[in-house]
Structure formats: structure tokens, C-alpha cells
C-alpha positions as CSV (number, residue, x, y, z in Angstrom):
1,X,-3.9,17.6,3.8
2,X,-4.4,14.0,3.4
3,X,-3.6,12.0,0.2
4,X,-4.6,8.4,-0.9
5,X,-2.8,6.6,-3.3
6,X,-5.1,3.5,-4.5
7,X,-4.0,0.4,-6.6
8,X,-6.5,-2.3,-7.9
9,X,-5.3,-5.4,-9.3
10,X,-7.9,-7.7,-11.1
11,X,-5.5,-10.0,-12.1
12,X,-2.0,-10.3,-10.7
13,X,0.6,-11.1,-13.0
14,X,2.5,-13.5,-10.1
15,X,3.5,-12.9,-6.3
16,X,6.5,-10.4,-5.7
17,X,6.0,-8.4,-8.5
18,X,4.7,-4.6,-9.3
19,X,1.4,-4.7,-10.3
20,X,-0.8,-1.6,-11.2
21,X,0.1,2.1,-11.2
22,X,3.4,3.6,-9.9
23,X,3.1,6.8,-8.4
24,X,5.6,9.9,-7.7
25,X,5.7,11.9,-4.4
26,X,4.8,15.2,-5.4
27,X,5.5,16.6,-1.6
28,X,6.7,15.3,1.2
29,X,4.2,12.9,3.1
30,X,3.7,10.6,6.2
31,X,2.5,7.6,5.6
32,X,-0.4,6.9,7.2
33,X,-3.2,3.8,7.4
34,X,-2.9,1.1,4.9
35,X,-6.6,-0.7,4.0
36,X,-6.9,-3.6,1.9
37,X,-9.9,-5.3,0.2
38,X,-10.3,-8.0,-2.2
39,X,-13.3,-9.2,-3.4
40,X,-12.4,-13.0,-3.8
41,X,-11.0,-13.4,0.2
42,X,-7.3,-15.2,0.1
43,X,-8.6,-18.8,0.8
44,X,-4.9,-20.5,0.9
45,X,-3.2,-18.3,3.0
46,X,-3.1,-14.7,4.1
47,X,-2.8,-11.9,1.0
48,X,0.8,-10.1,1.9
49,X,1.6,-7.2,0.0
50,X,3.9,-4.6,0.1
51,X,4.4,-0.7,-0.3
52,X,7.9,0.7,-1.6
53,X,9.6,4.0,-1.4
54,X,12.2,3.9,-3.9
55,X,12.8,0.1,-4.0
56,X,12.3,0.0,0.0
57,X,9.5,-1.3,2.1
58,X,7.5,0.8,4.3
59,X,6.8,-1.6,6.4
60,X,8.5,-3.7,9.0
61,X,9.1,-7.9,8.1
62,X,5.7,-8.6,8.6
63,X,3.9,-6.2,5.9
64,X,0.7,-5.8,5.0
65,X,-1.8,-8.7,5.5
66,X,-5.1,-9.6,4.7
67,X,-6.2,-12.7,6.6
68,X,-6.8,-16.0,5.4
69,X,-11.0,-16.1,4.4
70,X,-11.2,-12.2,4.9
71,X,-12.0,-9.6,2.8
72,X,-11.5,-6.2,3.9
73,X,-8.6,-5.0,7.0
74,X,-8.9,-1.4,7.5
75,X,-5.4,-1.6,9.4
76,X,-3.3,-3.6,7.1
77,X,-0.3,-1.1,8.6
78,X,2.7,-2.5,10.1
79,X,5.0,0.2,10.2
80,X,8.6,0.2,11.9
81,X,8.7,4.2,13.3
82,X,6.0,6.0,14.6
83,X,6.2,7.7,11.3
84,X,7.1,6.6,8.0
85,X,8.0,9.4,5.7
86,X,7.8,9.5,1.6
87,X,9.6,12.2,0.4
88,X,9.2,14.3,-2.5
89,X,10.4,12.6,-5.5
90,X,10.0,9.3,-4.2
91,X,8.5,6.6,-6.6
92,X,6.3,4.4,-4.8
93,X,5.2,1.3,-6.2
94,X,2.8,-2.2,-5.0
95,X,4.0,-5.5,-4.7
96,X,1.7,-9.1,-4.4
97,X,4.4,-10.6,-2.3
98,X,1.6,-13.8,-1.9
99,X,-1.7,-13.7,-3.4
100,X,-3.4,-16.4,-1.5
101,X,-5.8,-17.0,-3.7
102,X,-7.5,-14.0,-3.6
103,X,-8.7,-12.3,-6.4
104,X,-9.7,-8.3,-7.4
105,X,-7.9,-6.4,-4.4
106,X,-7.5,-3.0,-3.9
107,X,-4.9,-1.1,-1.8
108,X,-4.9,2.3,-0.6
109,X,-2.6,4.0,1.2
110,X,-3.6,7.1,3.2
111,X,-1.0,10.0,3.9
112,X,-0.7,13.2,5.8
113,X,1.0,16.4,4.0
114,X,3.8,17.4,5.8
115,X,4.3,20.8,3.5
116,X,0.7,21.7,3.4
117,X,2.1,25.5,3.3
118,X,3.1,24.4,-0.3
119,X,0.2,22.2,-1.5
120,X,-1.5,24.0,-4.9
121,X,-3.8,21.2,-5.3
122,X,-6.3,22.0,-3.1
């Protein structure tokens, strides 16, 4: 079963901080594509945010980008395995690590059940 975990930030409350919702890992998941939109494109420089797992980045150096003047990349992802796994338990948060310029983004991350024996939610 696939789950997407979505954060929207109208206004961001500085870069490298949490913004939005902060979500628990109710099974354990693989992480799978990463989009990211904003309504007002980054016009200074690319948006880069980040995904953490318990204080840890999914991603590898380069994390998630939306390009300068964009507004939507559907593969934001740059993972360091071939799959990244969120466990149960895990708190996973969002982080503006530079904005940009852009304004009224949203984030969602899609991810694959790996216990979909388990899953009640369905």
C-alpha cells in the first residue's frame, strides 16, 4: 500500500527550520518519490528542503531541489540507497533548508508499505 505524507508551507518561518506538520511512522515504509511545488517559483536560487527520520536526512548531500524559476519537480528525490526505509515509530519532520524566494510550497513524500500483511487502514 502506498502512503503520502504532504506538508504545505504558506509562510516559512526562516530556512533550516521545521515548518508544518510532523508526522509518526505508523508501519514500516520505503521511501519512495519526493514532488515539490511552490506556487511563487524560487527566483534567487534553487528551493532545498529536507526530509528527516528521526533527526536524519533521507537524502544524500544534495537533497531535495526545486530549480531556480521552476515551479513544480515531480523527482525532487535524491536518495543515497536504492531504498530508504522509515521505520515504525519514526518521527519524520520538513526542513526549508533555503527558500529561494519561493513562496506557498508543498511537499509530498510518497511511500511503499513494507508490512502491508498488517495495514488496518485500508
Amino acid at each position: 500500500m502506498k502512503r503520502t505524507l504532504t506538508w504545505h508551507v504558506d509562510r516559512i518561518r526562516g530556512d533550516n527550520n521545521s515548518q508544518g506538520a510532523v508526522y509518526y511512522a505508523d508501519h514500516d515504509y520505503a521511501a519512495d518519490a519526493c514532488r515539490l511545488y511552490a506556487r511563487q517559483a524560487p527566483q534567487g536560487a534553487d528551493l532545498k528542503v529536507d526530509i528527516r527520520v528521526d533527526g536524519t536526512s533521507i537524502f544524500t548531500s544534495n537533497y531535495a531541489v526545486l530549480n531556480k524559476d521552476a515551479n513544480l519537480e515531480e523527482h525532487a528525490e535524491d536518495y543515497p540507497a536504492a531504498q530508504v526505509l522509515i521505520l515504525e515509530g519514526s518521527v519524520v519532520s520538513f526542513h526549508i533548508l533555503k527558500s529561494g524566494g519561493a513562496e506557498d510550497i508543498s511537499c509530498s513524500l510518497e511511500m511503499d508499505s513494507l508490512s502491508d500483511d498488517d495495514d488496518r487502514s485500508e
